[in-house]
C-alpha positions as CSV (number, residue, x, y, z in Angstrom):
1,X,-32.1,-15.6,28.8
2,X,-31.1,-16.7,31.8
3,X,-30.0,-14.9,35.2
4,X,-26.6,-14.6,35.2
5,X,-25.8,-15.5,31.7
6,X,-23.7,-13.7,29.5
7,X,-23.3,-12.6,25.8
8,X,-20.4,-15.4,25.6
9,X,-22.1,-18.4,27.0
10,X,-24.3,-19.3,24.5
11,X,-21.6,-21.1,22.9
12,X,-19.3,-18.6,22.1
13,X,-21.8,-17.5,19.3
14,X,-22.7,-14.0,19.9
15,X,-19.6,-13.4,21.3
16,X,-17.5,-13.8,18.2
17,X,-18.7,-10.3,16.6
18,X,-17.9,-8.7,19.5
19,X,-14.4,-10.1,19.7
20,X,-13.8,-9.7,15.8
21,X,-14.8,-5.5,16.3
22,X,-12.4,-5.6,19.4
23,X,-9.6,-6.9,17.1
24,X,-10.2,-4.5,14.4
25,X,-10.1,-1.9,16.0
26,X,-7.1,-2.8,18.2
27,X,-5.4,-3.6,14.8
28,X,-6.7,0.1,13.1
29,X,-5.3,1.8,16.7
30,X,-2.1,0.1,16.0
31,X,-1.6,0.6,12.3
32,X,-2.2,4.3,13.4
33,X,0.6,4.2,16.2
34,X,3.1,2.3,13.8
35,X,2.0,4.9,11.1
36,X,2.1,2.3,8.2
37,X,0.7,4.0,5.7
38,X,3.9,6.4,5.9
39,X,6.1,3.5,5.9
40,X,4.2,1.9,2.8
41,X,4.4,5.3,0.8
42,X,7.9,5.7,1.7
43,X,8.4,2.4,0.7
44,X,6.7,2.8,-2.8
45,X,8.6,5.8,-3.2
46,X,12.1,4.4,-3.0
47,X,10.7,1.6,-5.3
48,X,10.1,3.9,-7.9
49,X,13.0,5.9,-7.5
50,X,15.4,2.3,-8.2
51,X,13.0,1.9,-11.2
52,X,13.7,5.4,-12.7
53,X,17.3,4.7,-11.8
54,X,17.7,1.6,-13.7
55,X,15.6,2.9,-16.6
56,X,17.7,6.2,-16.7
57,X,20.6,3.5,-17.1
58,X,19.1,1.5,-19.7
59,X,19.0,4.8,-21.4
60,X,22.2,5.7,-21.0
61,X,24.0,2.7,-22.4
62,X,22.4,3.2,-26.4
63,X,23.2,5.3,-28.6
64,X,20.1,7.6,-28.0
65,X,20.2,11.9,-28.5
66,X,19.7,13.9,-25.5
67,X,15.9,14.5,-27.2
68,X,15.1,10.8,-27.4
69,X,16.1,10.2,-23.7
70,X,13.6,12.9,-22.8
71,X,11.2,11.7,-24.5
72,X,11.2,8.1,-23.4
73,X,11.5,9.4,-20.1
74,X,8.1,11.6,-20.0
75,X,6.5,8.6,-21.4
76,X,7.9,6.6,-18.6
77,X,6.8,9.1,-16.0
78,X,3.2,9.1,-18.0
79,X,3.2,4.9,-17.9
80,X,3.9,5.2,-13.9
81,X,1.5,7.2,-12.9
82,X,-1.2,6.1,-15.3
83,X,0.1,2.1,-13.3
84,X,-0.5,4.6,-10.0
85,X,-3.7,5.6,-10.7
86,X,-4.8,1.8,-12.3
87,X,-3.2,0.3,-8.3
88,X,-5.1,3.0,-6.2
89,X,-8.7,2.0,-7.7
């Protein structure tokens, strides 16, 4: 190596790493000071609340006993988070 020389003039080679770790970890600093994973969640969650709206709905306009609606919808809560579980893995 010579005198003087530097980790980013050998043609930018052994620089990039460097730079790359620097950007991750600027983007992981930020995601934690914009708290997205709070904002996703929240976001998930009022995305299945409009889904268990419209499916309470849907319920709602047949001609379905009180029983039957509670049925379908413990088997919809059951589908949901067995679709929760299936995303998270």
């Amino acid at each position: 190596m010579r005198r003087g020389s530097s980790v980013g003039s050998y043609g930018g080679q052994l620089g990039r790493p460097y730079r790359a770790l620097d950007r991750a970890g600027r983007f992981a600093t930020e995601m934690c000071r914009l708290n997205l994973d709070g904002r996703l969640v929240r976001l998930s969650e009022a995305h299945a609340a409009l889904v268990v709206a419209a499916f309470d709905r849907a319920l709602n306009v047949g001609a379905l006993d009180r029983a039957t609606r509670t049925t379908l919808r413990l088997a919809m809560a059951d589908e949901l988070r067995v679709a929760d579980r299936a995303a998270d893995a």
